[in-house]
C-alpha positions as CSV (number, residue, x, y, z in Angstrom):
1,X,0.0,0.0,0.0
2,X,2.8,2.5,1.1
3,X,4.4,1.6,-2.0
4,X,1.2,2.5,-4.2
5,X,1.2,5.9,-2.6
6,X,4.8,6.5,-2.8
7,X,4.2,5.8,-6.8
8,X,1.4,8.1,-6.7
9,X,2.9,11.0,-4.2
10,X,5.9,10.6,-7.3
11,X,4.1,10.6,-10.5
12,X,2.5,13.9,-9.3
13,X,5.1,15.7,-8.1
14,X,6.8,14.7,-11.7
15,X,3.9,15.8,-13.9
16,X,3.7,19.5,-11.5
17,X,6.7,19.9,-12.6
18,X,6.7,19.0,-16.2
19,X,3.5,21.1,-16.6
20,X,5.3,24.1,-14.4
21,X,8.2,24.5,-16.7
22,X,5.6,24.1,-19.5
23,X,4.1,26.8,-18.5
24,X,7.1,28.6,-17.8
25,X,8.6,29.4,-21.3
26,X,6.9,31.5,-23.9
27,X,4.6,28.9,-26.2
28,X,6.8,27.7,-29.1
29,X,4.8,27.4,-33.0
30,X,6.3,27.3,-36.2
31,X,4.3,27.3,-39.7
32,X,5.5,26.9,-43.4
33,X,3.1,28.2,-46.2
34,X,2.9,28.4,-49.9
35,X,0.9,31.2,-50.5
36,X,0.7,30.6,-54.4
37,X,-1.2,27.5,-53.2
38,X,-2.7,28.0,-50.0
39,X,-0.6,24.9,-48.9
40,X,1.0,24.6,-45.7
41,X,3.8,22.5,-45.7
42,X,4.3,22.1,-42.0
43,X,3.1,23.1,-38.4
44,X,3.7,23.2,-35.3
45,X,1.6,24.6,-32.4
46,X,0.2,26.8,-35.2
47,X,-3.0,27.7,-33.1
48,X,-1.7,28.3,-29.8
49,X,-2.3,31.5,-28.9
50,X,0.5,34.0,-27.7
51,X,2.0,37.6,-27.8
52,X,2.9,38.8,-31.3
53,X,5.4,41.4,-29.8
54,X,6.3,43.7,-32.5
55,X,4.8,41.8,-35.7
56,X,1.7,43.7,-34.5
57,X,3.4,46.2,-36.9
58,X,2.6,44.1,-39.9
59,X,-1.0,45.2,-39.2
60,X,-0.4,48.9,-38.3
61,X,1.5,49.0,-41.9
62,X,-1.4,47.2,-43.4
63,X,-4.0,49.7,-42.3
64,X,-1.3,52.7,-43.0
65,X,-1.3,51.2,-47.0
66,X,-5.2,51.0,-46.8
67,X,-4.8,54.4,-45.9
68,X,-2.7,55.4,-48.7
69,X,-4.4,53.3,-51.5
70,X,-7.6,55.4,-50.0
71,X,-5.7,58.8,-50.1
72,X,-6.3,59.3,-46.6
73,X,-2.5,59.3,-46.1
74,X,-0.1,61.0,-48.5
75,X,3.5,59.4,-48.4
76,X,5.1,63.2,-48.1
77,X,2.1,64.5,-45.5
78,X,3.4,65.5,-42.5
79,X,1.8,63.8,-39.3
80,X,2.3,65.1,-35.9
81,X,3.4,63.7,-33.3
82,X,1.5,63.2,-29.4
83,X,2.8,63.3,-26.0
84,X,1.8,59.6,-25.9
85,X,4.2,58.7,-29.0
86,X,7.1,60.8,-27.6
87,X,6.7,58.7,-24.3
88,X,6.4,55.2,-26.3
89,X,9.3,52.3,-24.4
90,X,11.9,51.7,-27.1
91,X,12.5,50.8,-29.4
92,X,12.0,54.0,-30.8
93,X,13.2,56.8,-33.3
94,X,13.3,59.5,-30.2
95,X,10.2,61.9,-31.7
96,X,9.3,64.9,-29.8
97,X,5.8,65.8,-29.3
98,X,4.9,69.3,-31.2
99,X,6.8,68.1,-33.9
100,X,5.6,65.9,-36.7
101,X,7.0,63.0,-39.4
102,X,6.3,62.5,-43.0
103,X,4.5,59.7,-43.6
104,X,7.0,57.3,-45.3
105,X,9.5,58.6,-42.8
106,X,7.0,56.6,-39.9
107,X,6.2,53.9,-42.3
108,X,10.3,53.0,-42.5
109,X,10.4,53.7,-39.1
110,X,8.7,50.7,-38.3
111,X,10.2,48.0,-41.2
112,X,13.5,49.0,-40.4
113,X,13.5,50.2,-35.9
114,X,10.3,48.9,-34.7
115,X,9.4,52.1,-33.8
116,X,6.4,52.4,-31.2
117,X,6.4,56.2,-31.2
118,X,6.1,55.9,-34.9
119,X,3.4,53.6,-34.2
120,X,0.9,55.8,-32.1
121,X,2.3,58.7,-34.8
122,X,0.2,56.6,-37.8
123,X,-2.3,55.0,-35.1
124,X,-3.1,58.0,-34.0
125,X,-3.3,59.8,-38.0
126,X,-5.3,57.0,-39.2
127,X,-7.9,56.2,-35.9
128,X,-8.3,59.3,-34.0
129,X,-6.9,57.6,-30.6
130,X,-4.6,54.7,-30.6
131,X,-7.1,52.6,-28.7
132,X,-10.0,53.5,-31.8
133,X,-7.1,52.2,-34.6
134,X,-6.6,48.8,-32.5
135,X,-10.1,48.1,-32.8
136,X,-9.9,48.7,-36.5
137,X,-6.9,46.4,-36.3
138,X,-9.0,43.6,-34.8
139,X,-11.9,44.1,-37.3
140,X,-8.9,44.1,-40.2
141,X,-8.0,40.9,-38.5
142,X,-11.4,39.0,-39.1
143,X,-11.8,39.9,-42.4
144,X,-8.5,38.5,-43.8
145,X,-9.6,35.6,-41.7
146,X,-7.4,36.1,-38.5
147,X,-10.0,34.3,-36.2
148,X,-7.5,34.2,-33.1
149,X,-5.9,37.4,-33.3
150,X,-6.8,40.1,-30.9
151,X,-4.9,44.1,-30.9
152,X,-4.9,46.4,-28.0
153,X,-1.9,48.2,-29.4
154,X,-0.4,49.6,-32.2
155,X,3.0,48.8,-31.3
156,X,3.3,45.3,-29.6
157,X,4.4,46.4,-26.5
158,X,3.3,43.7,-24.0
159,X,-0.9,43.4,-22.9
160,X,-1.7,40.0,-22.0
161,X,-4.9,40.5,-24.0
162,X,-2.9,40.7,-27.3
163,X,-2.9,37.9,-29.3
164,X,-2.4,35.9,-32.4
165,X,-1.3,32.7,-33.6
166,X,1.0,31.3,-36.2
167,X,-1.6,30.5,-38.5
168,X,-3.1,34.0,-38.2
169,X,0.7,35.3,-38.8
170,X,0.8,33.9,-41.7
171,X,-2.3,34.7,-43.3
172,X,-1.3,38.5,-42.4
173,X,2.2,37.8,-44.4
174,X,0.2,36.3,-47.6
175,X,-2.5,39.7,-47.3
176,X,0.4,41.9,-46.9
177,X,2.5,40.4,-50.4
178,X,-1.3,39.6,-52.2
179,X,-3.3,43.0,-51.1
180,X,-0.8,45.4,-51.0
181,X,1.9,44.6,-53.6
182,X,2.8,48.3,-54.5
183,X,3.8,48.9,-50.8
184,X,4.7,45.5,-49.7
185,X,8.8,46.5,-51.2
186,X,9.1,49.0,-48.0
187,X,9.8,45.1,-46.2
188,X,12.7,44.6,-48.0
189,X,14.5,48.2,-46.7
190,X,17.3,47.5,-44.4
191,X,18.0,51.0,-43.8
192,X,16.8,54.4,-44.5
193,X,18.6,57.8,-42.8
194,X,16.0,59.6,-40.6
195,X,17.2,63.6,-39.4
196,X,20.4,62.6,-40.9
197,X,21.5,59.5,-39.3
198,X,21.4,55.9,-40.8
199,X,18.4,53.9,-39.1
200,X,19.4,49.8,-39.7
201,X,17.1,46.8,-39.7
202,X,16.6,44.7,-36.9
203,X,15.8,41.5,-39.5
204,X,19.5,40.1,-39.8
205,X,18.5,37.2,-41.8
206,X,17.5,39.2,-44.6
207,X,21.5,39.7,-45.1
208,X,22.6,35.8,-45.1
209,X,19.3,34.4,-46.5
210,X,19.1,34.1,-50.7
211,X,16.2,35.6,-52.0
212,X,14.2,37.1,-48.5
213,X,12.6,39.8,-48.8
214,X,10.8,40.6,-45.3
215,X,9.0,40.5,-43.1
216,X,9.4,41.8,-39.3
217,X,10.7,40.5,-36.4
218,X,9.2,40.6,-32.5
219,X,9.8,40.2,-29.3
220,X,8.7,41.1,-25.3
221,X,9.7,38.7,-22.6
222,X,5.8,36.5,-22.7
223,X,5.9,36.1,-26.8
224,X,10.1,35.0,-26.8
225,X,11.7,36.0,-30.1
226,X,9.4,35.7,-33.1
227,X,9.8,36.2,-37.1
228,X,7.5,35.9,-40.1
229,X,10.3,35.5,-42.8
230,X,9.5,35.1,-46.6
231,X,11.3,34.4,-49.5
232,X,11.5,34.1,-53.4
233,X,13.6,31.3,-55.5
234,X,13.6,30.0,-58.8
235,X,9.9,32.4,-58.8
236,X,8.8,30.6,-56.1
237,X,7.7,32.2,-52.7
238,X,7.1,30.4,-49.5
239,X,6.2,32.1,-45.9
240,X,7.9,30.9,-42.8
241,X,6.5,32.0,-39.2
242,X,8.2,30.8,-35.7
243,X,7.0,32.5,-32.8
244,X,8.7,31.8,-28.8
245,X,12.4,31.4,-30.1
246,X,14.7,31.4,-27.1
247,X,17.5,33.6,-28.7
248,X,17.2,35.6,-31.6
249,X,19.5,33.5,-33.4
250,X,17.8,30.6,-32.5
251,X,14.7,32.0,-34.5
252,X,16.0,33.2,-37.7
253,X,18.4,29.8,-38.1
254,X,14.7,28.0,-38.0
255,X,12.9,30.3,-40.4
256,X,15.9,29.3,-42.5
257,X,15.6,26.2,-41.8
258,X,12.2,25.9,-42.5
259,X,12.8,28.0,-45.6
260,X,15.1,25.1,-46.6
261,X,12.8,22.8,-46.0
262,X,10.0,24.5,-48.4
263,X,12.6,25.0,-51.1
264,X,14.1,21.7,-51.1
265,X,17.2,22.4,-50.0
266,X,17.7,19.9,-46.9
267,X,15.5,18.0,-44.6
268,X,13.4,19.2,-41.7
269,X,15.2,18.6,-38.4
270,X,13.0,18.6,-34.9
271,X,13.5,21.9,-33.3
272,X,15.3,22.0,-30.0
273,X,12.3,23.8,-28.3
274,X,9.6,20.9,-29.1
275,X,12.4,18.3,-28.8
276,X,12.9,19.5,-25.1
277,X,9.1,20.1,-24.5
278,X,8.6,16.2,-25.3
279,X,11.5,15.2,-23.0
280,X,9.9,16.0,-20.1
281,X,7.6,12.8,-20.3
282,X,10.3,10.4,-20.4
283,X,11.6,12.8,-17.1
284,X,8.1,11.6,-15.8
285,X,8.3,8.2,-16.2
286,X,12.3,8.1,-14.4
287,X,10.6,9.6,-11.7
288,X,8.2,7.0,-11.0
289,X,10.7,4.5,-11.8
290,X,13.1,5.8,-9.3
291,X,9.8,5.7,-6.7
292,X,9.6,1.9,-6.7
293,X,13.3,1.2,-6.9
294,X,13.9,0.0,-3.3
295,X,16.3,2.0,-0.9
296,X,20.0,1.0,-0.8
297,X,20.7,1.0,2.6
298,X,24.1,1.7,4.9
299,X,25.2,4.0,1.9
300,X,24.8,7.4,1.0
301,X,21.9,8.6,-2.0
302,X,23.9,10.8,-4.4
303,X,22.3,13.1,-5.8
304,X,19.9,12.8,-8.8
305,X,21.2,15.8,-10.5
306,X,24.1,18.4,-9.7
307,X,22.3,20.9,-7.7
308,X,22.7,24.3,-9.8
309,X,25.1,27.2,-8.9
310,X,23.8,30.0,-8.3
311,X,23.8,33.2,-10.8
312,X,26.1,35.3,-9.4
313,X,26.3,39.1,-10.8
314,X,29.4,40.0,-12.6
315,X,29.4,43.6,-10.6
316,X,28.4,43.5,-6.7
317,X,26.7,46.2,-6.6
318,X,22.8,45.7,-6.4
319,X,20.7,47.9,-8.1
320,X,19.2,50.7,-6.6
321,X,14.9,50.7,-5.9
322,X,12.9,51.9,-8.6
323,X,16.5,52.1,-11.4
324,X,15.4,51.0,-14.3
325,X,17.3,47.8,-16.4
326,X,18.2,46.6,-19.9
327,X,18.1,43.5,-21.5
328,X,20.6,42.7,-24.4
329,X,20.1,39.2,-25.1
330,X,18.8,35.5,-24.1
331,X,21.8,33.5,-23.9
332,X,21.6,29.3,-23.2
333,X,24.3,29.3,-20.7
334,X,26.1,31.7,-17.8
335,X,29.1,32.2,-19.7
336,X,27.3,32.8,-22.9
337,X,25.2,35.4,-21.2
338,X,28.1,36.9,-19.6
339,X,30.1,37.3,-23.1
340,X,27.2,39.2,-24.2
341,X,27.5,41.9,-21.2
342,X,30.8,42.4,-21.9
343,X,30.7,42.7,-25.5
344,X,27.8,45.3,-25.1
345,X,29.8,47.0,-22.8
346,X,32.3,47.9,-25.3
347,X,29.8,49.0,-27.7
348,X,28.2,51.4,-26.1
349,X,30.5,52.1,-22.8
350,X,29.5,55.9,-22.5
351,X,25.5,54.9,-21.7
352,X,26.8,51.4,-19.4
353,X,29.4,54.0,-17.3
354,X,28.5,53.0,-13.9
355,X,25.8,50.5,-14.5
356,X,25.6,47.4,-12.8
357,X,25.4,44.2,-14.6
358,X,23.8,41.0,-13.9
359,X,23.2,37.3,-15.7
360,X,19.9,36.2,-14.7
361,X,18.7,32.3,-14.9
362,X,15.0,32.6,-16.5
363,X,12.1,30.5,-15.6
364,X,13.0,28.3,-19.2
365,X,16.6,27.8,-18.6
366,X,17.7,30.7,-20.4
367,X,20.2,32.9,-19.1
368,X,19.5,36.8,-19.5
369,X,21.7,39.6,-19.5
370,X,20.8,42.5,-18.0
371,X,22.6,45.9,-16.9
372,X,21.3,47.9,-14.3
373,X,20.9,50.7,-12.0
374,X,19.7,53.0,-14.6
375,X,17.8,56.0,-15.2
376,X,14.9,56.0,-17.6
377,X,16.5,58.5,-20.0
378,X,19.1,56.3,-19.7
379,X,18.0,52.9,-20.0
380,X,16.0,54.5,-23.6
381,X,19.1,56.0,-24.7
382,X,21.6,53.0,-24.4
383,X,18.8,50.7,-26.4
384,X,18.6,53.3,-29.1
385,X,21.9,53.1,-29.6
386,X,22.1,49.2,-29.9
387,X,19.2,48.9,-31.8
388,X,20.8,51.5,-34.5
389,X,23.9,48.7,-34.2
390,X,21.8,46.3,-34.8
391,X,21.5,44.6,-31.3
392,X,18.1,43.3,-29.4
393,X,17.5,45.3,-27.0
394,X,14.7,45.6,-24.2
395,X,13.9,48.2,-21.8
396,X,12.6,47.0,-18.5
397,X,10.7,49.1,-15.8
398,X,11.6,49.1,-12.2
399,X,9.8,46.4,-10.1
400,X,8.2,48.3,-6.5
């Protein structure tokens, strides 16, 4: 009997904790579409709902080339620009409010930075309010049959009640190349110079992968690191979508893996995110398994597992209450995580002077590196510069 329970008490301490670290990391999809065809050539997850992050800003382009094809927006029109949109998080082109921004100037703002102040700047042009223009977002949403996509935003910025799916990504990339072909080339701009200095593309893989030619990347700490990527060869396009990548070169090596795959090029490999996902049942079943096993006695129980070391900062110093932080990458290990502090460090070392930095072990095993003891000014400033470098970058408010 004691043994029945001890199997029981086991198997459900197991499966708690399977379905905690489950829970724990952002939900993983992937999706591979022809759109010639309406084909889709694989899935995974592709109706679990999660954050888009910043591919909200396929949308908010798609209602800013209604606009235009309408002639409610003129490409050289001047917009202005609201207290709201100067105050948007980063990433960001730094707009003052009073002032105002061409049109195509906020469109490229948005393939190229991610710009949220650009963002509310068209939300706001186009819907009155920024909360009027995501509700035309949602409607936009069901009629190029989006059925499990929801906007609150313009920008992507995190709100548990924004949502989508992979599916619904896609079918957004195929009405963006389909409905608006005259504008759909502004996806393919890796750069564009705004008040004089050169504004760069977050999309890396568009500069090692033949033939893409958009579409936007994403990411806040619930969605994980997204892309919808698409590509042309041989006169062929396919659109690949991954959503809750664990690094942001994780997720661009899948979409070009899946790419591959779509093109011929070489076989489909299981990704490491579903592979671990299914590991966790075989972890289940050793734990039962160890239940039963009868007790060795007169000599010591190692261990099951090396406990883990603790994440120790790289500077003492904690932060102060209410600084604000940065986050400059995801990493898979300590070490990794601290390379990436120190290499940021010497990029920008005028906005890190006197910053504290830390490598923090996330609820998915990741390892994120973080400076902080920042102001908000601050914090902004030292993502705007990485993000014109190139480099993910997230600003993150202080916890009281």
């Amino acid at each position: 009997m004691l043994s029945r329970i001890t199997l029981f008490a086991a198997f459900a301490c197991a499966l708690m904790f399977f379905t905690t670290a489950a829970r724990a990391a952002p939900p993983y999809a992937e999706f591979l579409l022809d759109p010639a065809t309406g084909a889709v050539l694989h899935a995974v997850n592709a109706d679990s709902p999660t954050q888009p992050a910043s591919l909200t800003k396929m949308m908010t382009l798609f209602l800013a080339f209604d606009a235009l094809d309408k002639g409610d927006l003129v490409l050289d029109q001047m917009i202005p620009v609201s207290r709201r949109a100067q105050n948007m998080a980063p990433s960001k082109l730094g707009l003052v409010a009073g002032t105002s921004i061409r049109v195509e100037d906020a469109i490229l703002g948005l393939v190229t930075r991610s710009a949220n102040d650009a963002s509310v700047v068209l939300a706001e042009a186009i819907g009155g309010t920024e909360e009027q223009f995501a509700e035309m977002m949602t409607m936009k949403a069901r009629m190029l049959g989006m059925r499990n996509t929801s906007f609150h935003n313009a920008s992507g910025l995190p709100n548990s009640r924004q949502i989508t799916t992979a599916r619904d990504i896609a079918a957004l990339s195929q009405a963006l190349i389909k409905g608006h072909a005259r504008h759909y080339p502004y996806f393919s701009r890796t750069s564009f110079t705004y008040n004089g200095a050169p504004v760069q593309t977050h999309n890396r893989l568009m500069s090692r992968y033949d033939g893409m030619d958009g579409i936007k990347t994403g990411f806040v700490n619930a969605s994980g690191f997204n892309l919808a990527g698409t590509a042309v060869r041989n006169g062929r396009r396919l659109i690949a979508v991954v959503l809750g990548g664990r690094t942001s070169k994780e997720r661009d090596n899948r979409v070009a893996a899946l790419l591959d795959h779509g093109f011929g090029v070489a076989p489909l490999r299981p990704n490491v995110s579903t592979i671990e996902v299914a590991a966790a049942v075989p972890a289940v079943r050793s734990a039962i398994k160890a239940a039963v096993q009868p007790p060795v006695r007169q000599q010591a129980q190692k261990p099951l597992r090396e406990q883990p070391k603790p994440v120790a900062k790289t500077k003492a110093a904690p932060a102060k209450p209410g600084s604000w932080t940065i986050q400059v990458g995801s990493f898979k290990s300590q070490k990794a995580g601290q390379a990436g502090l120190d290499t940021t460090g010497k990029v920008i070392p005028a906005q890190l002077k006197g910053a504290g930095s830390t490598v923090v072990k996330g609820r998915n095993g990741s390892f994120q590196a973080r400076f902080t003891g920042l102001t908000k000014t601050a914090a902004e400033q030292a993502c705007s510069r990485l993000e014109a470098k190139g480099q993910d970058c997230l600003v993150l408010a202080p916890r009281n």
